[in-house]
N, C-alpha and C positions, 0 to 999 in steps of 0.2 A: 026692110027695103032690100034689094037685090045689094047694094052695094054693102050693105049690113051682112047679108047672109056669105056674101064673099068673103069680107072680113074673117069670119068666124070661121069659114072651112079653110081658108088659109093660115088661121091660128089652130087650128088643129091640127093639119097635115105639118107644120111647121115643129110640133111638139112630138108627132111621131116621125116624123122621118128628119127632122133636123135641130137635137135636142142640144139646148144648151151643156157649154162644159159642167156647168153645176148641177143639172137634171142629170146627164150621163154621169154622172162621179155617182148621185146619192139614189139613182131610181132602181140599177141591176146590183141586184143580189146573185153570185154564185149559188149553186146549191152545197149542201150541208160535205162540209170535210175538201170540197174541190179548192183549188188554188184560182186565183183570178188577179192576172197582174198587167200593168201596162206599161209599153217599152218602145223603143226603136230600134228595127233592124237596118241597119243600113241608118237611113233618113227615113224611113217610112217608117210612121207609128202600126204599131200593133195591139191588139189583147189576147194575151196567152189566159186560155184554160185548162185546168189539169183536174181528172178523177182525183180521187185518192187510189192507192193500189192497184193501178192500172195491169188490164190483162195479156196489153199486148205492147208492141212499140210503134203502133201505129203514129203518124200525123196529120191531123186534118187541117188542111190549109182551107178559107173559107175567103173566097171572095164575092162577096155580099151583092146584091141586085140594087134597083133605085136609079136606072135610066144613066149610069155614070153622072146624075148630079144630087141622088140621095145618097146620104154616108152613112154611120153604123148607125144603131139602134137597138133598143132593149129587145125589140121581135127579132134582130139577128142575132143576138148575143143568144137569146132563149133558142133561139132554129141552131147555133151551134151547138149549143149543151146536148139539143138532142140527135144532131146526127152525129157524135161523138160516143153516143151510149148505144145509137146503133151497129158504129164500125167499130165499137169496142178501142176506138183512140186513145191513147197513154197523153198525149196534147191535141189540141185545138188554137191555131193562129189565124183571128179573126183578121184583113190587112184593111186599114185605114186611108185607101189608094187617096190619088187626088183627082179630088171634084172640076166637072164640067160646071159653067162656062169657065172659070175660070184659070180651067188645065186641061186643054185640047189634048186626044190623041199623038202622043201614045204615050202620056203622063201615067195612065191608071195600069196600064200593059208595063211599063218601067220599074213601075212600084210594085205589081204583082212578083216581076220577075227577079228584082232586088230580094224580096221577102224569100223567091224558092231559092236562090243563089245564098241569100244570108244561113235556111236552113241547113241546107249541103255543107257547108263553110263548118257548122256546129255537128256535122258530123251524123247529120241525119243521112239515112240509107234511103236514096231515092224510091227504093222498092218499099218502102214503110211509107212514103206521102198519098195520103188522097186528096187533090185538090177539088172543092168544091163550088159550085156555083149557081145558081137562081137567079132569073131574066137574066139583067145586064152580065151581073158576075159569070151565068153560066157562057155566056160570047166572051170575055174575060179568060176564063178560063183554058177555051179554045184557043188561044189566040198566046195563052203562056206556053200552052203545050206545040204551038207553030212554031212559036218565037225558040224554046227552048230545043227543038228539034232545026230549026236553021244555024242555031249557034252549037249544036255541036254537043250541049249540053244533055245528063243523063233526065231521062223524061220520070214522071211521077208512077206510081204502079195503078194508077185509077183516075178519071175523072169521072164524078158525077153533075151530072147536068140538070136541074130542074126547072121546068117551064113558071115564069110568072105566076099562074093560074091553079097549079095542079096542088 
């Protein structure tokens, strides 16, 4: 029945873009020798990933797409691993912003901006950040680097932006 068939694609979309604490704990695996830890900076939870013997001092700040009301995911965790292998990143901080409906504007913008003020704080070299971003996260990202340029604050040496789709 339609209302059957409803059921089901919203128990799937539910499982990829909104997985249980116990599905997220036991479903991503790092890859072999990387570091994979969860934390808060600030109040905003985070997941640091680390190469092993990193070539560079880069930092990838990753703020994730999903319309500001999907949150992380084993497909973001994976899309950070590998644009970290592509910028040659020493870390990777995936931010765990907060979800719409029930954290309007400018919750998720607060939370991106705590996470790049927490980096700085630990002595990251703004010219080592790339923040990145996908659909929502890449308007996210824009909007740190506004936020970060009206306060006065040193800006990231990169944003990458990439479309939903591409």
């Amino acid at each position: 029945t339609g209302e059957a068939k409803q059921a089901y694609i919203q128990e799937q979309m539910d499982a990829i873009f909104h997985p249980s604490e116990e599905e997220s704990a036991t479903s991503f695996a790092a890859p072999a020798g990387w570091t994979y830890e969860k934390f808060s900076i600030g109040n905003v939870p985070v997941e640091r990933l680390a190469p092993p013997n990193p070539a560079t001092q880069r930092v990838f700040l990753q703020l994730h797409g999903g319309g500001y009301m999907g949150g992380m995911s084993d497909f973001y965790r994976a899309f950070a691993v590998r644009q970290a292998e592509y910028t040659d990143a020493a870390e990777v901080y995936c931010v765990e912003y907060r979800l719409a409906p029930e954290h309007v504007y400018p919750a998720a913008l607060e939370d991106a901006a705590t996470v790049y003020q927490g980096l700085l704080a630990r002595g990251t070299d703004p010219a080592n950040i790339i923040v990145f971003g996908n659909s929502a996260g890449g308007n996210l990202a824009v909007a740190l680097a506004l936020h970060l340029r009206d306060k006065g604050l040193p800006q990231p040496a990169a944003l990458i932006l990439l479309s939903p789709w591409a």
